[in-house]
DOSE-341400 format. One record per atom (N, C-alpha, C): residue number from 0; atom name; x, y, z. Coordinates in nm, 4 decimals. Layout:
BEGIN
+-----+------+----------+----------+----------+
:   n : atom :        x :        y :        z :
+-----+------+----------+----------+----------+
: NUM :   CA :        X :        Y :        Z :
...
+-----+------+----------+----------+----------+
// end
This chain:
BEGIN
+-----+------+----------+----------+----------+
:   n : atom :        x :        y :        z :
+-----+------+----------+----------+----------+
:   0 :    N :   0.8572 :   1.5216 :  -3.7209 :
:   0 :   CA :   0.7533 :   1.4581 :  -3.6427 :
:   0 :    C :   0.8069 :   1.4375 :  -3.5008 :
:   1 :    N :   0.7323 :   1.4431 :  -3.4238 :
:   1 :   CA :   0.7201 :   1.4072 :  -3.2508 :
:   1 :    C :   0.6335 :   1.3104 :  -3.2190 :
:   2 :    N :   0.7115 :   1.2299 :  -3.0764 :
:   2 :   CA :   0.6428 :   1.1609 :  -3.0216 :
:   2 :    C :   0.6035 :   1.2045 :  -2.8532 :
:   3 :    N :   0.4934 :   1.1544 :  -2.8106 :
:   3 :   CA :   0.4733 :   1.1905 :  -2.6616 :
:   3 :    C :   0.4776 :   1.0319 :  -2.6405 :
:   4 :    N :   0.5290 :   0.9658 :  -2.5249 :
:   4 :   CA :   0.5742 :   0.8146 :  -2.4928 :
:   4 :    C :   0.5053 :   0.8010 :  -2.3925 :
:   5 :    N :   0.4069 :   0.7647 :  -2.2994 :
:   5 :   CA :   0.3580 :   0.7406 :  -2.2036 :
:   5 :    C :   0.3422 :   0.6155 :  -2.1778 :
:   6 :    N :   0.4523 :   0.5761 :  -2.0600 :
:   6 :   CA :   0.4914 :   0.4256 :  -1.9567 :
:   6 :    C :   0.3864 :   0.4780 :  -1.8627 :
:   7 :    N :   0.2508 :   0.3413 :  -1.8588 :
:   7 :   CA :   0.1441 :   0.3584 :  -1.7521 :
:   7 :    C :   0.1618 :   0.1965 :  -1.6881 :
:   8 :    N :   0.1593 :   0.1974 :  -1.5555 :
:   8 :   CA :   0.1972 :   0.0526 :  -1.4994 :
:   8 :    C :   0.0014 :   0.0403 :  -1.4799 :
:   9 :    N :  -0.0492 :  -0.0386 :  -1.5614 :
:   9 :   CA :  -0.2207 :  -0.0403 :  -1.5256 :
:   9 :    C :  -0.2119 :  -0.1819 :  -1.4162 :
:  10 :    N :  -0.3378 :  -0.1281 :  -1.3299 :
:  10 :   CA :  -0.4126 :  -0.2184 :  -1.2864 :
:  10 :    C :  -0.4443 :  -0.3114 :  -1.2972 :
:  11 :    N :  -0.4658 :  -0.4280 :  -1.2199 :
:  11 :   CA :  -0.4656 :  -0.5824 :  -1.3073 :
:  11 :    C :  -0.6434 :  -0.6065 :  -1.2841 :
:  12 :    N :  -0.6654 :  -0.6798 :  -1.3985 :
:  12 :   CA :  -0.7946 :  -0.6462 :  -1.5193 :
:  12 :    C :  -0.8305 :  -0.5498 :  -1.5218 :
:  13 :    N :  -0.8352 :  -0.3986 :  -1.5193 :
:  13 :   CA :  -0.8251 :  -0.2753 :  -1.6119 :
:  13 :    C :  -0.8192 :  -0.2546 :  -1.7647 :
:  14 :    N :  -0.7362 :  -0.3538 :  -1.8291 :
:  14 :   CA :  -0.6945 :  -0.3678 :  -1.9687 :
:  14 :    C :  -0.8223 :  -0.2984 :  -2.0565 :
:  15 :    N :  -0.9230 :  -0.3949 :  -2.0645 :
:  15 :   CA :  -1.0261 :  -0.3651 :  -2.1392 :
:  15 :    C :  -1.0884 :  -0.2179 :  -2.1221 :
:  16 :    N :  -1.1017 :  -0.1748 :  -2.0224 :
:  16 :   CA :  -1.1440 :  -0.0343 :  -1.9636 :
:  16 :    C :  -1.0934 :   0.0773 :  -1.9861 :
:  17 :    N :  -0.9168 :   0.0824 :  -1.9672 :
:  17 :   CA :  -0.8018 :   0.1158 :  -2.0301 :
:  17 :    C :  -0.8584 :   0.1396 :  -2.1863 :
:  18 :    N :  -0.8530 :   0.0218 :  -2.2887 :
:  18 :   CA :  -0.8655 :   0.0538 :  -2.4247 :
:  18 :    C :  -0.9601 :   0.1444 :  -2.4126 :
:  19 :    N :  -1.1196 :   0.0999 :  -2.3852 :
:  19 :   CA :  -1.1997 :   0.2113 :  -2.3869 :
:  19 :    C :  -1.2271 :   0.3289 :  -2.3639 :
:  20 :    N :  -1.1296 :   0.3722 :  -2.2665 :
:  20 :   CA :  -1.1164 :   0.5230 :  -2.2892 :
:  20 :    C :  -1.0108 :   0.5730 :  -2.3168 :
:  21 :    N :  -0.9236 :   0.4943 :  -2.3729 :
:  21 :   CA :  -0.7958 :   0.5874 :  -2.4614 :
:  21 :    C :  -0.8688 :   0.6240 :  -2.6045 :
:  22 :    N :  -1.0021 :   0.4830 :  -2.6232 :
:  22 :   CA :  -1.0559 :   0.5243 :  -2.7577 :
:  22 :    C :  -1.1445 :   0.6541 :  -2.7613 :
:  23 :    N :  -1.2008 :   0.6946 :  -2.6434 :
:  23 :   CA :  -1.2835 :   0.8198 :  -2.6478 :
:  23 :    C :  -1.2183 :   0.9388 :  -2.6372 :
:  24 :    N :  -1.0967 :   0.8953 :  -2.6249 :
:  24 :   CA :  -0.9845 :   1.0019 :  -2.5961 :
:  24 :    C :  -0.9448 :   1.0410 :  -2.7837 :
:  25 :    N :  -0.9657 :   0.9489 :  -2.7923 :
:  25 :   CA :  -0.8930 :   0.9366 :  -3.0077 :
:  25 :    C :  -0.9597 :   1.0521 :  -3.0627 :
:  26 :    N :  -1.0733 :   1.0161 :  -3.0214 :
:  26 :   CA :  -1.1670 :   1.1237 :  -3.0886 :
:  26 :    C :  -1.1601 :   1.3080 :  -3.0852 :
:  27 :    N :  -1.1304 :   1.3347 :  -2.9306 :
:  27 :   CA :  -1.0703 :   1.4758 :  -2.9051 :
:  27 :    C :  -0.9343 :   1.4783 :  -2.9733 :
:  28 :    N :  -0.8553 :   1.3825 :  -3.0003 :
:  28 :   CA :  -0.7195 :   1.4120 :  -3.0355 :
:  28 :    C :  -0.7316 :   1.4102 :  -3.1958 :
:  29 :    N :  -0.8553 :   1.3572 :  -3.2405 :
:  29 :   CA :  -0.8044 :   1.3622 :  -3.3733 :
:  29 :    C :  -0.8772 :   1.5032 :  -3.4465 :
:  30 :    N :  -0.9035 :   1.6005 :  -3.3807 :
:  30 :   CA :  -0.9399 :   1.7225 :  -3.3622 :
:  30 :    C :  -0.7974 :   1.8154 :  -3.3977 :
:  31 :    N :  -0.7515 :   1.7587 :  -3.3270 :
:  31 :   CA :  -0.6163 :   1.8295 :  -3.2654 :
:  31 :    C :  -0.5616 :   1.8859 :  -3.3742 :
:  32 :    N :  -0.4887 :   1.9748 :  -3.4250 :
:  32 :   CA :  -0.3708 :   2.0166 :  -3.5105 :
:  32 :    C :  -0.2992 :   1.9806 :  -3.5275 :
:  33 :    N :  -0.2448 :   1.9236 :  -3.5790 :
:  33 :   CA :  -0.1288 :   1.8325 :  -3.5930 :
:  33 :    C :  -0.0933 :   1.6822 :  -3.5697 :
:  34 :    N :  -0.2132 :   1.6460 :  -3.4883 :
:  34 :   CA :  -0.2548 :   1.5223 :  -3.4514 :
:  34 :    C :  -0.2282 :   1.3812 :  -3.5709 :
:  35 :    N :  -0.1042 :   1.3038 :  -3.5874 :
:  35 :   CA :  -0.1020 :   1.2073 :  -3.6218 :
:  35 :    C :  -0.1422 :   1.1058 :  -3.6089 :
:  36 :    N :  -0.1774 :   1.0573 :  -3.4917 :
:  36 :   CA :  -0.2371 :   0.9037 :  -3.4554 :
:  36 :    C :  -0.1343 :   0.8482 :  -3.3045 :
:  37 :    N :  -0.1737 :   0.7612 :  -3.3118 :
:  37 :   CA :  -0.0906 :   0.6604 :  -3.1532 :
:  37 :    C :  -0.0765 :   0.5506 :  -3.1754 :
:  38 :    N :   0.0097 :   0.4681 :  -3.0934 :
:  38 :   CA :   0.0287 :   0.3500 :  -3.0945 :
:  38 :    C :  -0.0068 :   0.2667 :  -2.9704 :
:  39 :    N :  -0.0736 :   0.1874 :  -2.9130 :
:  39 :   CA :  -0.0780 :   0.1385 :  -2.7763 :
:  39 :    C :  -0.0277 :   0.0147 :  -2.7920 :
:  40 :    N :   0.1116 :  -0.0153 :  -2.6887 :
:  40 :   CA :   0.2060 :  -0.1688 :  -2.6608 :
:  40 :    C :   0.1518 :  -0.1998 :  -2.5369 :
:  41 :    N :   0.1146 :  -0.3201 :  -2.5907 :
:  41 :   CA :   0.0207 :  -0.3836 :  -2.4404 :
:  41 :    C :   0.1885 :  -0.4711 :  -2.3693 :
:  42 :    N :   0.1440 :  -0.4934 :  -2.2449 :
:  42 :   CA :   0.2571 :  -0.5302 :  -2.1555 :
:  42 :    C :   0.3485 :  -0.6689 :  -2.2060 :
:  43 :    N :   0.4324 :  -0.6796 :  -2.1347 :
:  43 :   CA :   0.5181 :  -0.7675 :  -2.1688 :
:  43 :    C :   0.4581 :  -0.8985 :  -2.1238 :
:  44 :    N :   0.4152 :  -0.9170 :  -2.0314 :
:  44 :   CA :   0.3441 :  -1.0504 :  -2.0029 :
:  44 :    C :   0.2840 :  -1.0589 :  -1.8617 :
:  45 :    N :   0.2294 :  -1.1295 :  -1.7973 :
:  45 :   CA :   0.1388 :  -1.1213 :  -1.6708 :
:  45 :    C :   0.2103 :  -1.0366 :  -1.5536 :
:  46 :    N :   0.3173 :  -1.0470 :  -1.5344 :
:  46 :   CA :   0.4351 :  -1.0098 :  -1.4442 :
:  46 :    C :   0.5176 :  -0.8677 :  -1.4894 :
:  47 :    N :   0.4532 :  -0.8229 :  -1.5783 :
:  47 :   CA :   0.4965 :  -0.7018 :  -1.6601 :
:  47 :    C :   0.3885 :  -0.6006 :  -1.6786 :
:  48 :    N :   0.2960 :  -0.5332 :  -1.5722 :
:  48 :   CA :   0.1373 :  -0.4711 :  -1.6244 :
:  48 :    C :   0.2183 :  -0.3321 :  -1.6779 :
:  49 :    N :   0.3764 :  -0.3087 :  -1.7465 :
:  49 :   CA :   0.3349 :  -0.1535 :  -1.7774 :
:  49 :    C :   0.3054 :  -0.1704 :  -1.9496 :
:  50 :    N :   0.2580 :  -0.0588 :  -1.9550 :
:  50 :   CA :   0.1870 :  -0.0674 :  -2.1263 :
:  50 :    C :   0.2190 :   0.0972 :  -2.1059 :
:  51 :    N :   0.2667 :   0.0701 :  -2.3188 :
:  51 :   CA :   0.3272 :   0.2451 :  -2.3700 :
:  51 :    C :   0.1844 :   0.3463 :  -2.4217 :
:  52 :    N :   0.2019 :   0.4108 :  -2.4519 :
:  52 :   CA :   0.1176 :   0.4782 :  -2.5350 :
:  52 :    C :   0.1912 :   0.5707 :  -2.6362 :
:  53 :    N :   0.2440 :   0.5715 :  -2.7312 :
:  53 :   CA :   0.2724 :   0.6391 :  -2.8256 :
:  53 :    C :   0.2142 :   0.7392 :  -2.9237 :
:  54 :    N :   0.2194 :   0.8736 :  -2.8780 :
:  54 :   CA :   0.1299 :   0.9398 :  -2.9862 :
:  54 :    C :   0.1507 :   1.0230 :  -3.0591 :
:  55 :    N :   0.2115 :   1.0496 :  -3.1984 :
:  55 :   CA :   0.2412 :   1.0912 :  -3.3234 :
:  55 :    C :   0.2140 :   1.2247 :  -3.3134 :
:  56 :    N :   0.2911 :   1.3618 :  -3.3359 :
:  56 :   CA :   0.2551 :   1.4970 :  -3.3843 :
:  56 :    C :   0.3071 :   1.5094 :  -3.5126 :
:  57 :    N :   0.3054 :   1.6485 :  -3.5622 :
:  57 :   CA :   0.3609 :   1.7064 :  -3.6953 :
:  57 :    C :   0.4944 :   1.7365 :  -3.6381 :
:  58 :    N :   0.4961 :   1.7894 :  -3.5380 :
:  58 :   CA :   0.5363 :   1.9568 :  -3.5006 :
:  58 :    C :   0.5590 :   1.8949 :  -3.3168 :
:  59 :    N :   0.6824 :   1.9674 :  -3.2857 :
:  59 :   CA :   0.6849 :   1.9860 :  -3.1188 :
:  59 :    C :   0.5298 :   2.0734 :  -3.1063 :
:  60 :    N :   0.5675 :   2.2258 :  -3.1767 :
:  60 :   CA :   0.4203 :   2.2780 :  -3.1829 :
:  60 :    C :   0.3162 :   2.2647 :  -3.1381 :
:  61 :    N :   0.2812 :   2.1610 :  -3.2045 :
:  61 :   CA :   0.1336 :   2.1111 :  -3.1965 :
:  61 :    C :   0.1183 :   1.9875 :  -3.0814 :
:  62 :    N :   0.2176 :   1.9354 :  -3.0528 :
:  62 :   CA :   0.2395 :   1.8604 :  -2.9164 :
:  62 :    C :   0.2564 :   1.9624 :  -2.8124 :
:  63 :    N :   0.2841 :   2.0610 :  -2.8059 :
:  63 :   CA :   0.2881 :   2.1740 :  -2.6997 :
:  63 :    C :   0.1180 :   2.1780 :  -2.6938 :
:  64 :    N :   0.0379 :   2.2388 :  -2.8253 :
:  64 :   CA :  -0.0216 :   2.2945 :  -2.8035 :
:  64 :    C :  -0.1698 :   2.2403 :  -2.7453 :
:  65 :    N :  -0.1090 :   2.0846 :  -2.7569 :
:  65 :   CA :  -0.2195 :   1.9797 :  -2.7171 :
:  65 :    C :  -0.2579 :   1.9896 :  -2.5475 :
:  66 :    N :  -0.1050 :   2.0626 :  -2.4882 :
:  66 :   CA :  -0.0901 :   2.0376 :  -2.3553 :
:  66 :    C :  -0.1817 :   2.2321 :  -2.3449 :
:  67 :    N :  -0.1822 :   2.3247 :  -2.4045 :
:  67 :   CA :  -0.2723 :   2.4197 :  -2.3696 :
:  67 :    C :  -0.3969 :   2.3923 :  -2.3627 :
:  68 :    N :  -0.4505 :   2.3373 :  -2.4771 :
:  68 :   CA :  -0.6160 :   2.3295 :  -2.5204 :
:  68 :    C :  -0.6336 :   2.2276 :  -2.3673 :
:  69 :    N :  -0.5524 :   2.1420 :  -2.2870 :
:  69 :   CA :  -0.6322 :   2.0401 :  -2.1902 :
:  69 :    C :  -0.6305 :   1.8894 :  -2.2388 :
:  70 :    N :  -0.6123 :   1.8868 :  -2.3583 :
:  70 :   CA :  -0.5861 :   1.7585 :  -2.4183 :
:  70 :    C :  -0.4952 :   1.6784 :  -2.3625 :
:  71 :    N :  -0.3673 :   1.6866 :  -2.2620 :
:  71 :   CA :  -0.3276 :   1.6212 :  -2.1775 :
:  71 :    C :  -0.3763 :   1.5895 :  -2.0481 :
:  72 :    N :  -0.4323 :   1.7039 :  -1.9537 :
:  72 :   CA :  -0.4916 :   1.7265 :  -1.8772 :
:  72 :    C :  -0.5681 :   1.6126 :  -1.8809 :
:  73 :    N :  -0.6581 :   1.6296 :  -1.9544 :
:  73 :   CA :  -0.7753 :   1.5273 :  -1.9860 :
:  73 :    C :  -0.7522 :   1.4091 :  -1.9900 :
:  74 :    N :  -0.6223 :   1.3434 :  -2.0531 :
:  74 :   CA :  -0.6052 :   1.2181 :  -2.0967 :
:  74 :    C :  -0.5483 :   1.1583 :  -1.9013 :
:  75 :    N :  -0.4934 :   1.2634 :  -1.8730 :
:  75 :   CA :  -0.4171 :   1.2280 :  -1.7560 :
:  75 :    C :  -0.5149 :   1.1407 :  -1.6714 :
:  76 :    N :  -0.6196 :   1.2560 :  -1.6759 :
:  76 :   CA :  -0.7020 :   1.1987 :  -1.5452 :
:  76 :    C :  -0.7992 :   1.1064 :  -1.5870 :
:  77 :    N :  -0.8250 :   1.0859 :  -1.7241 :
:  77 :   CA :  -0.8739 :   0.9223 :  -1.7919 :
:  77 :    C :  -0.7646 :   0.7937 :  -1.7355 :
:  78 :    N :  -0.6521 :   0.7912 :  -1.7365 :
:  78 :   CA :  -0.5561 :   0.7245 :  -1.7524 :
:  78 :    C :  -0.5175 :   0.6941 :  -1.6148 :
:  79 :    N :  -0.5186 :   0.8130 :  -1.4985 :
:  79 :   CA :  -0.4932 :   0.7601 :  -1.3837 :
:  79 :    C :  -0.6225 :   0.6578 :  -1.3126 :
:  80 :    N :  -0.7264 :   0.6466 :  -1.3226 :
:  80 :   CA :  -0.8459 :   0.5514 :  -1.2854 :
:  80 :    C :  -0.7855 :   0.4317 :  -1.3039 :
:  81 :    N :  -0.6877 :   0.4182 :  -1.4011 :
:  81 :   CA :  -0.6698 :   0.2494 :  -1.4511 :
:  81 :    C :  -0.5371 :   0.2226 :  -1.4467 :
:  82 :    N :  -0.4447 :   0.3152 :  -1.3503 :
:  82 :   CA :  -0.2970 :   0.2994 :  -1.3472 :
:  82 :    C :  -0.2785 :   0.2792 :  -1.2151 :
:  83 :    N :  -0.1193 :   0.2637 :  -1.2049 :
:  83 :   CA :  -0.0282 :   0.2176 :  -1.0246 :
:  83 :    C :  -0.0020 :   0.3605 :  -1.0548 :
:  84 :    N :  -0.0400 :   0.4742 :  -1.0054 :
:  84 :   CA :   0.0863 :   0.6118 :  -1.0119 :
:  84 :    C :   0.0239 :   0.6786 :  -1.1267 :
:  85 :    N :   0.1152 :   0.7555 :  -1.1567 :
:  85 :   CA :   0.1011 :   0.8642 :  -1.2964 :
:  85 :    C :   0.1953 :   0.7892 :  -1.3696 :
:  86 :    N :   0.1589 :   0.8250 :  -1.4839 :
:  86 :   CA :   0.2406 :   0.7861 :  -1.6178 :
:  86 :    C :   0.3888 :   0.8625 :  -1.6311 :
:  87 :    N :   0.4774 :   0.7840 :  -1.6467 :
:  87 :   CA :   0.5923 :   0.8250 :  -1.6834 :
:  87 :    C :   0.5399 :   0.9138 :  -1.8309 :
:  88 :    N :   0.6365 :   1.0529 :  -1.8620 :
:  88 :   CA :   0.6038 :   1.0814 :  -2.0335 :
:  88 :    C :   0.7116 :   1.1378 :  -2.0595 :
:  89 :    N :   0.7646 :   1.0990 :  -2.2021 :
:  89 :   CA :   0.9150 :   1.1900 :  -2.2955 :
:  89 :    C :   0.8301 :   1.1950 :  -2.3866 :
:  90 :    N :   0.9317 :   1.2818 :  -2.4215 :
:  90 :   CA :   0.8759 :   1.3779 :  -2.5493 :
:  90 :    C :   0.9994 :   1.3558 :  -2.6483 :
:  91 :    N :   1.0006 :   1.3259 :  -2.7725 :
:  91 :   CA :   1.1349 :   1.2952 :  -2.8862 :
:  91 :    C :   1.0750 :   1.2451 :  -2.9974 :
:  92 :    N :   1.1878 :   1.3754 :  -3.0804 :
:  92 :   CA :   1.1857 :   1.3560 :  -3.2056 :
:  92 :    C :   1.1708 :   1.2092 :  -3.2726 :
:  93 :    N :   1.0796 :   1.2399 :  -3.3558 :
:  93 :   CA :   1.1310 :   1.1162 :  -3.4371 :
:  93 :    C :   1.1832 :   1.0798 :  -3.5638 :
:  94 :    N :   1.2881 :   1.0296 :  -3.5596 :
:  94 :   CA :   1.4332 :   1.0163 :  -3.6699 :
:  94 :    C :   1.3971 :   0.9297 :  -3.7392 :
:  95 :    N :   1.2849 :   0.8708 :  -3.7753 :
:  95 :   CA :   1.2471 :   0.7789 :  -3.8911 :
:  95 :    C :   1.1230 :   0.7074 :  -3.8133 :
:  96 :    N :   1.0440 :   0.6252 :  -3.9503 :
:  96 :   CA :   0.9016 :   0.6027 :  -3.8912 :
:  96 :    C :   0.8781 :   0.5052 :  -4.0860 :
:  97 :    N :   0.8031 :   0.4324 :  -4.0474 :
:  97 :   CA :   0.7315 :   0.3936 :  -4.1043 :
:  97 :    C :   0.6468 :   0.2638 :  -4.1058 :
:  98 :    N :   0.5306 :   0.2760 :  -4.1520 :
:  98 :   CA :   0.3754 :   0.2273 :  -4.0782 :
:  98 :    C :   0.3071 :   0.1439 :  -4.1879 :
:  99 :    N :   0.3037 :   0.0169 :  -4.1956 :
:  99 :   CA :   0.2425 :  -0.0526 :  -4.2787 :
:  99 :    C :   0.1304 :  -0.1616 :  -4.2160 :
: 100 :    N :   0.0142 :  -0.1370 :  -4.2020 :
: 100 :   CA :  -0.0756 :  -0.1062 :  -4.1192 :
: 100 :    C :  -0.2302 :  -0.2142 :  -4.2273 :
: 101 :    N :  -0.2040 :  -0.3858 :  -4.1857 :
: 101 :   CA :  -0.3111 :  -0.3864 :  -4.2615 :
: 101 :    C :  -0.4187 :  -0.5032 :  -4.2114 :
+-----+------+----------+----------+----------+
// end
């Protein structure tokens, strides 16, 4: 499994706006091939606006292939409306995982 990590420093009150279109974003990604799911870490506290985005593949593969179809592309320019800058992004394996989710 792979992760794509995206550090976005958002806009202050953006937050809510932010969620809403990472959620319309869910929907093209869960299309995707290989598409596991995401995680969103909201900021550390008032004095802290960056927030992660974490998003799960099978496969480097299919995290490559997210970046052909536009599926990054796309998210980019959702994501810059409600950020300071462009998003920092790594890409890394992931060496263990587990999700208890209730």
């Amino acid at each position: 499994m792979y992760a794509r990590v995206w550090r976005v420093r958002m806009l202050s009150g953006k937050t809510d706006e932010f969620k809403a279109a990472l959620q319309g974003l869910t929907e093209q990604a869960k299309r995707q091939p290989g598409y596991r799911g995401f995680l969103l870490l909201g900021p550390a506290g008032e004095d802290a606006p960056d927030t992660t985005i974490i998003s799960l593949w099978d496969s480097f593969e299919s995290m490559r292939e997210s970046e052909r179809n536009l599926l990054v592309t796309q998210a980019l320019a959702h994501l810059y409306r409600f950020s300071d800058g462009m998003p920092h992004i790594l890409e890394r394996p992931v060496l263990a995982a587990f999700f208890r989710i209730e």
